[in-house]
C-alpha positions in Angstrom: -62.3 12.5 -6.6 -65.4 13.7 -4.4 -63.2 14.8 -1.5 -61.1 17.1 -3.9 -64.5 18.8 -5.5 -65.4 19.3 -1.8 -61.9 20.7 -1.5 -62.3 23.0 -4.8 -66.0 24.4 -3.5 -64.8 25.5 -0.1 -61.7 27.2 -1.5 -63.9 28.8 -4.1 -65.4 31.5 -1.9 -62.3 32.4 -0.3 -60.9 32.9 -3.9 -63.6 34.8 -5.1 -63.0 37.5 -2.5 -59.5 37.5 -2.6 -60.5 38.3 -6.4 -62.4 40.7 -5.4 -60.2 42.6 -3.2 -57.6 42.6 -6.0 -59.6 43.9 -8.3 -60.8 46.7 -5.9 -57.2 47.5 -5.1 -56.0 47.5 -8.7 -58.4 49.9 -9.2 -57.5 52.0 -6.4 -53.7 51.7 -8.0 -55.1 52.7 -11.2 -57.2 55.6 -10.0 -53.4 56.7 -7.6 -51.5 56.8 -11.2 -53.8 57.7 -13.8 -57.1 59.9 -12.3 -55.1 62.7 -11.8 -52.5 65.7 -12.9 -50.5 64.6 -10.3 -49.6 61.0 -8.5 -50.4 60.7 -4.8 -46.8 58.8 -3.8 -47.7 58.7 0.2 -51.4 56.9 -1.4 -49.2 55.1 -4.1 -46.5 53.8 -1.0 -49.7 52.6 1.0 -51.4 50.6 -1.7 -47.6 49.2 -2.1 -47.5 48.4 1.3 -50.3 46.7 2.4 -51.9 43.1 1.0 -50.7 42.0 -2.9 -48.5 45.1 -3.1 -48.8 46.5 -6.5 -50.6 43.0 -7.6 -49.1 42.6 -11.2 -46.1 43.6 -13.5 -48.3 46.4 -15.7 -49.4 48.5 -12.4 -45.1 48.1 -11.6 -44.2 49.1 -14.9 -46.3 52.1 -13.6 -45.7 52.6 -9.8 -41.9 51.5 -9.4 -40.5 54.6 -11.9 -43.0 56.9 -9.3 -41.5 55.8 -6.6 -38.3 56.1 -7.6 -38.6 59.6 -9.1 -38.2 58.5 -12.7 -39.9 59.5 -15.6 -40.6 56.5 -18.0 -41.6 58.4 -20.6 -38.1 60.1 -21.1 -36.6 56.4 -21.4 -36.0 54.8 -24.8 -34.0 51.9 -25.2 -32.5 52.2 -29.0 -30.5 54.7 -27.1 -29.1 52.0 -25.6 -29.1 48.9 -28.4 -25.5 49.6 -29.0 -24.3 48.5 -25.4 -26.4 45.4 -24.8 -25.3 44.6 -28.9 -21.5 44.4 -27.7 -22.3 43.0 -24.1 -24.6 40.1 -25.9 -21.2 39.6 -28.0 -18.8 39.2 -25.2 -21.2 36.8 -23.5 -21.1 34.3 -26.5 -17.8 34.2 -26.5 -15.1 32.6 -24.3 -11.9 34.5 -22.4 -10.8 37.5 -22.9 -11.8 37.9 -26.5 -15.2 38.3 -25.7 -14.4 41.2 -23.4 -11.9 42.8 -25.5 -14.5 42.9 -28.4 -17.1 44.6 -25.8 -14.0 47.2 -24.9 -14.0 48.0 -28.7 -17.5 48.2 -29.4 -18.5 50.5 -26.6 -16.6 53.3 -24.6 -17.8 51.6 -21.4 -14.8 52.4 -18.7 -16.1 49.4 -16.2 -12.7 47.4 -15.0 -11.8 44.8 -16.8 -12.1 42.6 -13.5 -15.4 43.5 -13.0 -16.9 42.9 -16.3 -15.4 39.5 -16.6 -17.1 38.5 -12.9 -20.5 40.2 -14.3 -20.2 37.9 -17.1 -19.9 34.9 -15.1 -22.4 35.5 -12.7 -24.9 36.5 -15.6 -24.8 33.2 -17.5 -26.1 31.8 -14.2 -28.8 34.5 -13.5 -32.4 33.9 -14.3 -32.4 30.5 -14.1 -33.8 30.1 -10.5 -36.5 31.9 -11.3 -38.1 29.9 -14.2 -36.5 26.5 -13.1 -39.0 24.7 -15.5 -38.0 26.7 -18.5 -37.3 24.7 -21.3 -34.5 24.1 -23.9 -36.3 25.5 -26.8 -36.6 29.0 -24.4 -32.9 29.1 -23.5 -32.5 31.5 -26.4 -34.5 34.0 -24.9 -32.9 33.2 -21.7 -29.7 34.4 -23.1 -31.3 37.6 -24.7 -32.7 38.3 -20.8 -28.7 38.2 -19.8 -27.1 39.7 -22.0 -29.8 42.6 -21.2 -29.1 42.3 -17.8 -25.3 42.1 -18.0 -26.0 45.7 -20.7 -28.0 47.3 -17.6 -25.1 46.2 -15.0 -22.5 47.7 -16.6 -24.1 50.9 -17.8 -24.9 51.3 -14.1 -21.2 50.9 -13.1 -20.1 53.1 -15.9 -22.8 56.2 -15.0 -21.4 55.7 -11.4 -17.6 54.7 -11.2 -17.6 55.0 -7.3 -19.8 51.8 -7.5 -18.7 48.6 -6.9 -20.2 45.5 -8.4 -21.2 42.6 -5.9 -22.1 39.1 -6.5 -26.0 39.0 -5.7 -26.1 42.4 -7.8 -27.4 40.4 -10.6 -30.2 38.7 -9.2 -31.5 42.3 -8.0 -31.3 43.5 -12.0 -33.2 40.3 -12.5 -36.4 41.3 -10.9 -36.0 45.1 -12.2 -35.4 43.7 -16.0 -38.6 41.3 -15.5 -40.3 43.8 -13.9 -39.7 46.3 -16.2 -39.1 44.9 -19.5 -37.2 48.2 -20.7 -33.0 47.9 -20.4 -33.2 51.8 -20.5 -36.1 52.3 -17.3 -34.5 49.7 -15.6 -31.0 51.0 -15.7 -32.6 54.7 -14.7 -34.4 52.8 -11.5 -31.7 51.5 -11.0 -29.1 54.0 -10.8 -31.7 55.5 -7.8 -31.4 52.4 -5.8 -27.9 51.7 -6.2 -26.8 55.5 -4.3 -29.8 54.9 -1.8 -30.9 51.6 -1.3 -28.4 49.5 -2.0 -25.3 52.2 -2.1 -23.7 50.2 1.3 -23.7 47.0 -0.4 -21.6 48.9 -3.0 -18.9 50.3 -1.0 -15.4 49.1 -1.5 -16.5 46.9 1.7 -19.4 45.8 3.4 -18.6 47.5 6.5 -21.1 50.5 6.3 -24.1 47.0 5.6 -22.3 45.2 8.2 -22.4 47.9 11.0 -25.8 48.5 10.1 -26.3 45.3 10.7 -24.6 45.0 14.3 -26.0 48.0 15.2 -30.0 46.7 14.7 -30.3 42.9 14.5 -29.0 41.7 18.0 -30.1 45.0 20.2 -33.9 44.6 19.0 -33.8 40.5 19.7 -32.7 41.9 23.0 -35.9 43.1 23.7 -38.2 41.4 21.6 -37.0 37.9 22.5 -34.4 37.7 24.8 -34.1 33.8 25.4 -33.8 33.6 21.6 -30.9 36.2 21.5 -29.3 34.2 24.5 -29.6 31.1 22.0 -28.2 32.7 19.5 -25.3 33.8 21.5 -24.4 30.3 22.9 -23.9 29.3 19.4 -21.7 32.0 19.0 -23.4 32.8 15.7 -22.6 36.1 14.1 -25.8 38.4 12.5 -23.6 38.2 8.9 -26.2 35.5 7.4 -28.5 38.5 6.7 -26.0 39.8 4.2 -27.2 37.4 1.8 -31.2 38.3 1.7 -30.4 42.3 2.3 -27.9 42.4 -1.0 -30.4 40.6 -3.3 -33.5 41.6 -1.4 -34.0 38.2 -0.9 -34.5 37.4 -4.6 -31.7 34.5 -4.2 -32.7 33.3 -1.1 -36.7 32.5 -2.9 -37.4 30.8 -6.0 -41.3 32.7 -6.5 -41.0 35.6 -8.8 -44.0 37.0 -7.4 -43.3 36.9 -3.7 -40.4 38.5 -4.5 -41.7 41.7 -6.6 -44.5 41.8 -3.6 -41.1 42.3 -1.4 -39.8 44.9 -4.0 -42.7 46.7 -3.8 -42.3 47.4 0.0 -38.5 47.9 0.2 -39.1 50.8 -2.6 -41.8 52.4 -0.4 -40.5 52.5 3.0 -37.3 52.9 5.0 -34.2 51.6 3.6 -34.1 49.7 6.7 -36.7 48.1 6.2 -34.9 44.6 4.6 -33.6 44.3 8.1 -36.3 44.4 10.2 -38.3 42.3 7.8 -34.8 39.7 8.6 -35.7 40.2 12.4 -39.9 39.5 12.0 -38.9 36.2 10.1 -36.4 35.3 12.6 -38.5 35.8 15.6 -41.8 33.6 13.7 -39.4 30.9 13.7 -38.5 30.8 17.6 -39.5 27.8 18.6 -37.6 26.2 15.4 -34.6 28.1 16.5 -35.0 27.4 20.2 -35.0 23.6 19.6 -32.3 24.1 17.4 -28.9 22.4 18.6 -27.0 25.7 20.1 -23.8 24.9 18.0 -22.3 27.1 15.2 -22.8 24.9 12.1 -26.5 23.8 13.7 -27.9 27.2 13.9 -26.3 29.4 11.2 -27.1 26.6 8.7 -31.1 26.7 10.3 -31.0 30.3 9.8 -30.3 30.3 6.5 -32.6 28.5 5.1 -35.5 30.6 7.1 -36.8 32.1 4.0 -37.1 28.8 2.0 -39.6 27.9 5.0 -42.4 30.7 4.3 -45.4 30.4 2.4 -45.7 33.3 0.2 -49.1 34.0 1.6 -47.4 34.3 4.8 -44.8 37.1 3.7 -47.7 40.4 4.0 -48.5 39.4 7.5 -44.4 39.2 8.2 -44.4 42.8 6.3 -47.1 44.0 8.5 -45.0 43.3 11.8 -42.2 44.5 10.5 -43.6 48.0 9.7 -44.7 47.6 13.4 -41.4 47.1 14.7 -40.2 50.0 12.8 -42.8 52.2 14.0 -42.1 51.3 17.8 -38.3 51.2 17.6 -37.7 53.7 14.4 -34.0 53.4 13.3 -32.8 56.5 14.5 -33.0 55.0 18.1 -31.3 52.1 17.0 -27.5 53.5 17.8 -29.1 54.0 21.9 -30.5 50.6 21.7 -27.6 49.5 20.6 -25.6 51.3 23.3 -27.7 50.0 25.8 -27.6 46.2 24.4 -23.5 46.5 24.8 -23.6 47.4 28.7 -25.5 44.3 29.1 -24.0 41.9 26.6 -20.7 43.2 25.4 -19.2 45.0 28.2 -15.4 43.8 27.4 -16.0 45.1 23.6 -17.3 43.3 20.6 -18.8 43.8 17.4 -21.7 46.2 18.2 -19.7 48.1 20.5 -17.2 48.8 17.9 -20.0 49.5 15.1 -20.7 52.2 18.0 -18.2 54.1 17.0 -18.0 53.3 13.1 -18.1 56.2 10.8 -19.9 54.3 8.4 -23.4 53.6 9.3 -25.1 52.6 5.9 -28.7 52.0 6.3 -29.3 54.6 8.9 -29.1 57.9 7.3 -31.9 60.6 5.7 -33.9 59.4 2.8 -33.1 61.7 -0.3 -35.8 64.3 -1.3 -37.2 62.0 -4.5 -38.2 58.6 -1.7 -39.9 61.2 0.6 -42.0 63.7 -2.0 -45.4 63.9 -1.7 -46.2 64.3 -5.4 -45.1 63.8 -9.4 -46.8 64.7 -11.8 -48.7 61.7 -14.1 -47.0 60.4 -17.0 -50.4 62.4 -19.3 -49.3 64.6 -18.0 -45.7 64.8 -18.2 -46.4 63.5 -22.4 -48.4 67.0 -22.9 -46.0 69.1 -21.7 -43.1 67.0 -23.8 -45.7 67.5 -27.3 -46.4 71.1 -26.1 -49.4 71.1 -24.7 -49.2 72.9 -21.5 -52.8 74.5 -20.1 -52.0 77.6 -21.0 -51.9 76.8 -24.8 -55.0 78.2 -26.3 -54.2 78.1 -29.9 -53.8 74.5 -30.4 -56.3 71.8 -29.9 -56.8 70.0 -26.4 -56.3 66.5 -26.5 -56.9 63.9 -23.8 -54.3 61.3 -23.7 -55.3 57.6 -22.1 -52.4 55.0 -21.1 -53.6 52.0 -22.7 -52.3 48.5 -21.7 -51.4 46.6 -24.9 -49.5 43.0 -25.2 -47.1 45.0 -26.6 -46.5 47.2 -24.1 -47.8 50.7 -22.4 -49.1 52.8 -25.1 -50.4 56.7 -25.0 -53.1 57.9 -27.6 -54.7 60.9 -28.0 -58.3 60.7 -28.1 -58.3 61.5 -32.1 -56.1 58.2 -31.8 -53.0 59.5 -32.6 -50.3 57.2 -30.8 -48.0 59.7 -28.7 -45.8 57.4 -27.2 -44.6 53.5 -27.5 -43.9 51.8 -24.6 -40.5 50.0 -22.9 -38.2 47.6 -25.1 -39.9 44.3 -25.0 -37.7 41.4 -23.8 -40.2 38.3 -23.7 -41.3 36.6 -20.5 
């Protein structure tokens, strides 16, 4: 008993300025979204970057619809009550007469295919997340999925060239938790499925895989050549990544809030970032590797299970090197790396050298204009000029509207306390 209050007062100090640090920084969040007419996104993707992230789901409810370029104030989910009604129907039952009731209550024109594989792999989602959760909350469980399966769908009926992936619904997971609004998460969505996530929606992997092959290898072959050389005795192919860069790593890690903190970086950087955050934890785990037997089954399955080996206070110091890799070998040098990797490695052929010549290269293309603007305008903003109230209105009466955190949700009030606006759709914890 004595050594563990000697244990509880020396980790007290170290607590109370980790405390202190977050509380600084969630000011500094708050004063990014709030302080101003407009949102600082470069200051907003910096706070997001560096230690904690964005620290907690009310600043994400925030930050993440900024960074994406969507307005949350324009997002209402009764709009949407009628879909996740007829997907909560079809989950409860069985066969096809649970999808055939969900083609008649909606004019949804997702593939019959693909809605019955959503449907399976939702009645498994969420559950590695809370793996504590008890009987009595497996109601609310299934309320959580059948809102996920609703934002799914409306996502592959918005954009028919999609196509749904298993892992996809572990990624609407974390937005859903995040989020807590079926409608704002199906918006943020719809941004990272034609950006972020559009080459893991192909018809094929092949635009992820060559993206892949064309970065994972070449950089081990400079930044730790004996490893690579392991790694190539195996015989070992880079595909193990597909996994974490599909789901962002959300079914790889069982703590919710290690993987937002990752969310919050892979929406504020480089869509390339998921891979070279797969090379930094590869090359912290070198000597694991190196003493790993150099056979197929030995390593891949080692590999694997990298991510299951990191502390989460260890992921923002693996972030930080990553970012660094990325700044010293950017990825538009990663096609000359790569061509420089094959005279060495490959020179009969093989898989880079072929991604050489791919047409589709996924990851490695020009951000759109919304992940790279400097500015948005706040959400008070953005509410007076929805009610009217624009600066050059002179005849009616200036109110100042305040974004107040609520259990409830994020609500706006004018400072008469008139309520202007009712935050997201509220789908329990």
């Amino acid at each position: 008993m004595v050594g563990s209050m000697l244990k509880e007062m020396v980790a007290t100090p170290a607590n109370l300025l980790q405390q202190r640090k977050d509380s600084a920084k969630r000011t500094e969040i708050l004063k990014c979204l709030r302080c101003s007419s407009t949102v600082s996104l470069w200051r907003l993707r910096e706070l997001a970057l560096t230690s904690g992230g964005l620290l907690d789901d009310n600043l994400r409810m925030l930050a993440w619809p900024k960074l994406l370029g969507v307005r949350r104030i324009d997002c209402n989910d009764s709009d949407y009550f009628n879909l996740y009604s007829a997907y909560n129907a079809a989950l409860n039952e069985s066969g096809d007469a649970g999808v055939s009731k969900f083609y008649s209550r909606t004019k949804c024109n997702v593939d019959r295919k693909m809605i019955e594989q959503v449907k399976r792999d939702v009645s498994r989602s969420l559950w590695h997340l809370k793996p504590s959760e008890s009987k009595r909350s497996a109601a609310k469980t299934k309320k959580k999925q059948s809102a996920v399966g609703g934002c799914i769908l409306k996502v592959l009926d918005e954009e028919p060239d999609l196509n749904y992936y298993q892992g996809f619904h572990d990624v609407v997971s974390i937005f859903l938790i995040t989020l807590q609004s079926p409608h704002l998460t199906t918006s943020c969505l719809l941004r990272t499925t034609t950006h972020h996530f559009g080459p893991s929606m192909s018809p094929s992997f092949a635009p992820l895989t060559t993206s892949i092959n064309l970065a994972l290898f070449p950089l081990l072959s400079l930044l730790s050549p004996p490893l690579l050389s392991h790694l190539l005795l195996s015989t070992v192919e880079p595909y193990f990544l597909i996994s974490w860069l599909i789901t962002w790593f959300s079914h790889d890690l069982k703590n919710l809030q290690t993987i937002q903190r990752l969310y919050d970086a892979f929406l504020s950087s480089h869509q390339t970032l998921p891979i070279y955050l797969s090379l930094t934890i590869i090359l912290s785990h070198t000597d694991f590797l190196l003493k790993t037997p150099p056979d197929f089954s030995s390593i891949h399955s080692a590999l694997c299970s990298l991510p299951s080996k990191i502390n989460p206070p260890e992921w923002d110091g693996l972030l930080l090197r990553s970012i660094q890799i990325m700044k010293k070998h950017p990825p538009l040098t990663l096609p000359n790396l790569a061509s420089t990797y094959c005279k060495r490695y490959e020179p009969n052929g093989g898989k880079v050298t072929s991604s050489l010549t791919s047409p589709s290269v996924g990851l490695i293309t020009s951000p759109p204009s919304w992940l790279i603007n400097s500015h948005v305008p706040s959400d008070w903003v953005l509410i007076k000029r929805r009610n009217g109230r624009s600066k050059g209105s002179r005849k009616r009466r200036k109110e100042t509207v305040e974004l107040q955190e609520e259990e409830g949700g994020i609500i706006a009030r004018t400072a008469s306390g008139r309520e202007v606006k009712r935050g997201g759709w509220r789908i329990g914890r």
